[in-house]
C-alpha positions as CSV (number, residue, x, y, z in Angstrom):
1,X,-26.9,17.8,2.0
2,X,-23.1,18.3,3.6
3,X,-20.5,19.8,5.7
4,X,-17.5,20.9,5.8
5,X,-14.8,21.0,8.9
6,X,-11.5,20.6,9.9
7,X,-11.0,23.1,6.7
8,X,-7.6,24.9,5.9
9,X,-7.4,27.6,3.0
10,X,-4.7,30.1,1.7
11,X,-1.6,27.1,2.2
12,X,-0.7,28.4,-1.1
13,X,-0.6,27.6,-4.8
14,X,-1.2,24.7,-6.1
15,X,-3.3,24.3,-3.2
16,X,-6.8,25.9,-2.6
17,X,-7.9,24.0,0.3
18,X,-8.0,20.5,2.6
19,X,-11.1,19.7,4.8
20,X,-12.9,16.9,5.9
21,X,-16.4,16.6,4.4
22,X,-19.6,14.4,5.3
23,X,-22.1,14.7,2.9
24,X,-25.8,12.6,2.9
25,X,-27.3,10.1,0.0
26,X,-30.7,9.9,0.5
27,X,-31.8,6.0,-0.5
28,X,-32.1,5.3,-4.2
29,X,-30.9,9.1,-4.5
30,X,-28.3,10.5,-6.6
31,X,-26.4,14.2,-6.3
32,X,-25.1,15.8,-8.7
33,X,-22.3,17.9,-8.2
34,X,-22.6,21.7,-9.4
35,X,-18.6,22.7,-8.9
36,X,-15.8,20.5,-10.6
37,X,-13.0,21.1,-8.7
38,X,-9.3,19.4,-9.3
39,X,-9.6,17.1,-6.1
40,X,-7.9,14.6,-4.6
41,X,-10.9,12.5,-2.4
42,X,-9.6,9.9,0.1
43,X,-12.8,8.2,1.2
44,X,-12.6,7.3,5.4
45,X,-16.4,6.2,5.3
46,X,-19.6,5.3,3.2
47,X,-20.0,3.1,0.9
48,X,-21.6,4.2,-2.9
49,X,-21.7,4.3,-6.2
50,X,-20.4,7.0,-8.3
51,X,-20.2,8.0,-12.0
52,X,-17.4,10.0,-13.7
53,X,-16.1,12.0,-16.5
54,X,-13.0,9.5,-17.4
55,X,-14.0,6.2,-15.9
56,X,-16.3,4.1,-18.0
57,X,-19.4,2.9,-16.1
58,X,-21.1,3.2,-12.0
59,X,-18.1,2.0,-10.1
60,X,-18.1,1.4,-6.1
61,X,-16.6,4.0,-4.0
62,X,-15.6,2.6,-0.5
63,X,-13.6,3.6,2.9
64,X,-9.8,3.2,1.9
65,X,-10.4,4.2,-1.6
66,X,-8.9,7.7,-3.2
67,X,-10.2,9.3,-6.4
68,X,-8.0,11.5,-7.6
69,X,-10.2,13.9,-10.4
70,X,-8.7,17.0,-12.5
71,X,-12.0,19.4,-13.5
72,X,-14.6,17.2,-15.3
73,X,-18.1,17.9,-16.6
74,X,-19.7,15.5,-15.2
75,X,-19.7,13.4,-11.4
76,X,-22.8,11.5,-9.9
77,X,-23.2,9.9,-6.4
78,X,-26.0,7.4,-6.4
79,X,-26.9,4.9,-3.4
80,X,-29.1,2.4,-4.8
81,X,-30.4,1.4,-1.2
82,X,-33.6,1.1,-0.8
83,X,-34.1,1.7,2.4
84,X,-31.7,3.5,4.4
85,X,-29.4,7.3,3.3
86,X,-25.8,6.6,3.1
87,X,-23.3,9.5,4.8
88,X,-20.1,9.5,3.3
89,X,-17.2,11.2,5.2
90,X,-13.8,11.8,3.1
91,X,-10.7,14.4,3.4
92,X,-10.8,16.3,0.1
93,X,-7.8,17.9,-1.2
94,X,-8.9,21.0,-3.6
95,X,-6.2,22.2,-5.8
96,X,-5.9,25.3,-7.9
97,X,-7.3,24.2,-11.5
98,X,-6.6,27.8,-13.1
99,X,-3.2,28.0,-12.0
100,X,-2.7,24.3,-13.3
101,X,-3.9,25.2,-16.6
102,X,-2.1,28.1,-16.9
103,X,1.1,25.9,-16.0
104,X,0.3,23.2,-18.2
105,X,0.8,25.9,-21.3
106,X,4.4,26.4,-20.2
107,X,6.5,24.1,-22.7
108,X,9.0,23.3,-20.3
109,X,7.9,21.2,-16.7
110,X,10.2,20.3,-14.0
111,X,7.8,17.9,-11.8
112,X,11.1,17.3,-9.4
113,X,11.9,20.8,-8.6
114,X,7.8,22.3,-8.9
115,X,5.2,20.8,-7.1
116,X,2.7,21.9,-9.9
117,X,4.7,20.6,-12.6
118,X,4.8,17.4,-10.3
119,X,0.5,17.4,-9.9
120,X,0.1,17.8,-13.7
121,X,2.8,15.0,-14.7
122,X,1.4,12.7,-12.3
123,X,-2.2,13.7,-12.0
124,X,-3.4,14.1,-15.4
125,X,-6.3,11.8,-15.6
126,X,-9.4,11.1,-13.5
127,X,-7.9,7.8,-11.4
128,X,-9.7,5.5,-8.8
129,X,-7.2,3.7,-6.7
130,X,-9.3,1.1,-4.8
131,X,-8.2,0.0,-1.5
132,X,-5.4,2.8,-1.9
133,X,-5.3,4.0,1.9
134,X,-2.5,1.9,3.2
135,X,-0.8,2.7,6.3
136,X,1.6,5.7,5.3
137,X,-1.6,7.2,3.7
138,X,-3.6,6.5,7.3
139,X,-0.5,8.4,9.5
140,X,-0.2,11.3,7.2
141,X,-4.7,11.9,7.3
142,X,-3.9,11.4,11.2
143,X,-0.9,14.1,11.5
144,X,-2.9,16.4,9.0
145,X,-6.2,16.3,11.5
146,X,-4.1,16.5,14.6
147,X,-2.1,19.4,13.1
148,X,-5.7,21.2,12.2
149,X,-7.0,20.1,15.7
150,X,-4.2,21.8,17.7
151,X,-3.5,25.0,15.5
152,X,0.3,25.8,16.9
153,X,2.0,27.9,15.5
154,X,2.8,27.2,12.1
155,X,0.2,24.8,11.5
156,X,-0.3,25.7,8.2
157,X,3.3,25.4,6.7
158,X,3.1,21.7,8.5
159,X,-0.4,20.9,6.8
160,X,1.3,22.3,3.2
161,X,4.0,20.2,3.9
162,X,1.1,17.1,4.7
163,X,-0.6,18.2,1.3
164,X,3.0,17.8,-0.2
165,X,3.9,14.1,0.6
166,X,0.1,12.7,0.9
167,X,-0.1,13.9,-3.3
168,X,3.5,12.3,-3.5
169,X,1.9,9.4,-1.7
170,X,-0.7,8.8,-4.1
171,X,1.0,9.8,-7.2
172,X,3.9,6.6,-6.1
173,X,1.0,4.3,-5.8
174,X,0.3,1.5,-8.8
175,X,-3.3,2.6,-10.1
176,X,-6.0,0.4,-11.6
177,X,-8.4,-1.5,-11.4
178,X,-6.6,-2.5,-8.2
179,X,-4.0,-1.1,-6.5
180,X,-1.4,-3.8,-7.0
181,X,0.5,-4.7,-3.4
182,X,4.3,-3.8,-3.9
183,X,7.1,-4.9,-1.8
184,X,7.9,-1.9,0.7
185,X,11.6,-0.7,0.1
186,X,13.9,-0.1,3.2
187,X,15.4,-2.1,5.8
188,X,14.6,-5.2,7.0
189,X,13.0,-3.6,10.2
190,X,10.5,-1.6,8.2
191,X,9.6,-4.4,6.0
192,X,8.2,-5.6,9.6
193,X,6.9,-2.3,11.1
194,X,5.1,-1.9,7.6
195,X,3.8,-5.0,7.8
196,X,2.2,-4.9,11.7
197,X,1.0,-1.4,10.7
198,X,-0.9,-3.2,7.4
199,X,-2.4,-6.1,9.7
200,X,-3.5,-3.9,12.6
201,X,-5.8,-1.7,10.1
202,X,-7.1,-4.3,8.5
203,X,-8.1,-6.2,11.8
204,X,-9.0,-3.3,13.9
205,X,-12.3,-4.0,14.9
206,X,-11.9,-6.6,17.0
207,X,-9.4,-7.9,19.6
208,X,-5.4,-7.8,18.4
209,X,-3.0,-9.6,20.4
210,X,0.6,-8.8,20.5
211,X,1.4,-12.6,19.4
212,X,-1.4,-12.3,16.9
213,X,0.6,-9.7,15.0
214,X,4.0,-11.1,15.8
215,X,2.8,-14.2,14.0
216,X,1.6,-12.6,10.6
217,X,5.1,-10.6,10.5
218,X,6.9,-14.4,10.5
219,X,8.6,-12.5,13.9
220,X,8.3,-13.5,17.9
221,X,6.7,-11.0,20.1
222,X,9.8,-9.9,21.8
223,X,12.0,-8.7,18.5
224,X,8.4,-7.1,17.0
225,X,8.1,-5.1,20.2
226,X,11.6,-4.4,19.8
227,X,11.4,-3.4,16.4
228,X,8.3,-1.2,15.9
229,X,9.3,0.5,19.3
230,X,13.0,1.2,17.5
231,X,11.3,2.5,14.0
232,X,8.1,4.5,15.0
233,X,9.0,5.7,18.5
234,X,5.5,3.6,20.4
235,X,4.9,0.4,21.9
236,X,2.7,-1.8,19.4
237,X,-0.2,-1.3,21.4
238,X,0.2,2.5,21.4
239,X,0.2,2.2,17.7
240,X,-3.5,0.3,17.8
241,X,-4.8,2.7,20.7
242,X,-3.7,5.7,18.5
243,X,-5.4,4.6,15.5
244,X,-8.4,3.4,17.0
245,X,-9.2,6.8,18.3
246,X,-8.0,8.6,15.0
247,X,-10.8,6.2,13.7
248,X,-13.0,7.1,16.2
249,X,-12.8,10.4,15.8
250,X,-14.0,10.0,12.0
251,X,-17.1,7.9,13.2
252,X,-18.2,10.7,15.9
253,X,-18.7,12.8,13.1
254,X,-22.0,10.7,12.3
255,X,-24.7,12.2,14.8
256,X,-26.6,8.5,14.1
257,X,-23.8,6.8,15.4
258,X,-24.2,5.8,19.7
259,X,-21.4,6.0,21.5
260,X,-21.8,2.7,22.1
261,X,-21.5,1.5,18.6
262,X,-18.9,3.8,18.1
263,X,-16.4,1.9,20.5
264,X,-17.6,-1.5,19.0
265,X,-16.7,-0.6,15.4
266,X,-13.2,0.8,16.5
267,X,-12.1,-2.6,18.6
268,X,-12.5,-1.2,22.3
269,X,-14.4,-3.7,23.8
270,X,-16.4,-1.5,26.6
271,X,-17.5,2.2,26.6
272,X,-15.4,3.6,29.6
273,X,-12.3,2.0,28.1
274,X,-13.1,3.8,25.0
275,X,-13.9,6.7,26.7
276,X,-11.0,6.8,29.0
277,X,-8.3,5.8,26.1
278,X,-10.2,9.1,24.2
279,X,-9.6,11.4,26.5
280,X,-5.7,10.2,27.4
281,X,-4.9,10.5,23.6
282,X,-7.0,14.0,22.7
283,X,-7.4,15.7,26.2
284,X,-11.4,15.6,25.8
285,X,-14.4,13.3,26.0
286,X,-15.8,11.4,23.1
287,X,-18.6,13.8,23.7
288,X,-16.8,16.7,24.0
289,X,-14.9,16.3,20.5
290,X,-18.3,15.3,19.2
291,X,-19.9,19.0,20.2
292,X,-16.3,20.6,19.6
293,X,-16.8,19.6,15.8
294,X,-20.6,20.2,15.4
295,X,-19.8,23.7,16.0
296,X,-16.6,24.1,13.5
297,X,-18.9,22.8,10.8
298,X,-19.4,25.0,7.5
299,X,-21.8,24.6,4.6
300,X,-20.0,22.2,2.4
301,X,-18.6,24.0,-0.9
């Protein structure tokens, strides 16, 4: 049981198509999947097991993980819980697994120059990066659902170009067991913005003061502000406000999910500020967005 929104076909090869996806566990169930696609998954919420062509044994699949998965024979999800079904709610990125294997037979590959030369250099294994979603990965899934929300003109040449640097994203990221934490490159500034960005996702359900951040970064609250205002453009506090909402946005796809409970797991700590703050930052209610989406939503492929 699934659906599909949010969906964006014919961006062009080696792309098929990039939608958001909820699909249901029943408890103690398992699905099997019928279609193997090549597919990047980033996982936003739900937390299950899963079983793979390419990866020995059940492993854990949780929000902030990415599975990246060229065509294989065989993929499981399986919620153990006893009591309760699990809904799981990812992005999924299909790409083009014909073309790809029709490229992979040329004898000569220019990854740097050909974006499918690039997916089958980098992407030639079934890979679970655990905890991969850091903060670059969170701002390009926000542009890409903004972009899909709006529909300008040209939307889909700036999605494509999303596709592009989220598989670059992923493809630059140490894989493993765990994904290892590098040191960001750049400037001293970003070092700092990076590192505010990191703290604020990982602390966004509850209460984040200015000095809070200031003190992880090793920085006083004046030169952070000054900083992450220089580098990204927004206060620090439009920053958490915008990603609180992008988050919220996920979570209102989950008819089981109150209002109410949905402002408590995203850090607003009353319902009319949550609401308010919603409808400053989209131009619509909580509940509008909420029935806006129920009817874009397709069978899921």
């Amino acid at each position: 049981m699934g659906y599909s929104l949010h969906a964006v076909q014919s961006l062009g090869a080696p792309f098929v198509m990039v939608d958001e996806s909820v699909f249901v566990i029943p408890r103690q169930g398992v699905v099997r999947l019928g279609k193997h696609h090549f597919k990047l998954l980033f996982i936003l919420d739900g937390r299950i097991e899963h079983e793979i062509d390419g990866v020995e044994g059940r492993r854990k699949l949780e929000p902030g993980d990415i599975l990246v998965a060229p065509p294989v024979r065989h993929h499981v999800y399986i919620n153990s819980h006893p009591r309760k079904s699990v809904p799981v709610h990812v992005v999924r990125m299909f790409l083009d697994a014909e073309h790809l294997a029709t490229r992979a037979r040329r004898r000569v590959r220019r990854p740097e120059s050909d974006l499918s030369d690039y997916v089958l250099h980098h992407f030639s294994k079934v890979e679970q990066i655990t905890g991969g979603i850091d903060n670059e990965i969170t701002d390009l899934l926000a542009s890409l659902r903004r972009e899909v929300d709006a529909k300008a003109p040209g939307y889909r040449h700036r999605v494509r170009a999303l596709c592009t640097s989220l598989i670059v994203a992923v493809s630059r990221k140490s894989v493993g067991a765990r994904v290892r934490s590098l040191k960001p490159k750049g400037t001293p500034s970003g070092h700092i913005v990076v590192a505010a960005k990191e703290y604020i996702l990982k602390n966004l359900e509850r209460d984040i003061s200015l000095g809070e951040v200031a003190w992880h970064v090793g920085k006083g609250e004046e030169h952070l502000a000054r900083v992450f205002k220089r580098e990204t453009g927004r206060s620090v506090f439009d920053y958490v406000r915008e990603v609180r909402v992008n988050r919220a946005q996920t979570h209102l796809l989950d008819p089981s999910l109150s209002l109410t409970e949905i402002a408590e797991k995203c850090g607003f700590n009353s319902l009319s500020f949550f609401s308010r703050t919603f409808r400053q930052l989209t131009g619509m209610s909580p509940t509008a967005y909420r029935r806006q989406t129920q009817a874009e939503i397709q069978p899921q492929r």
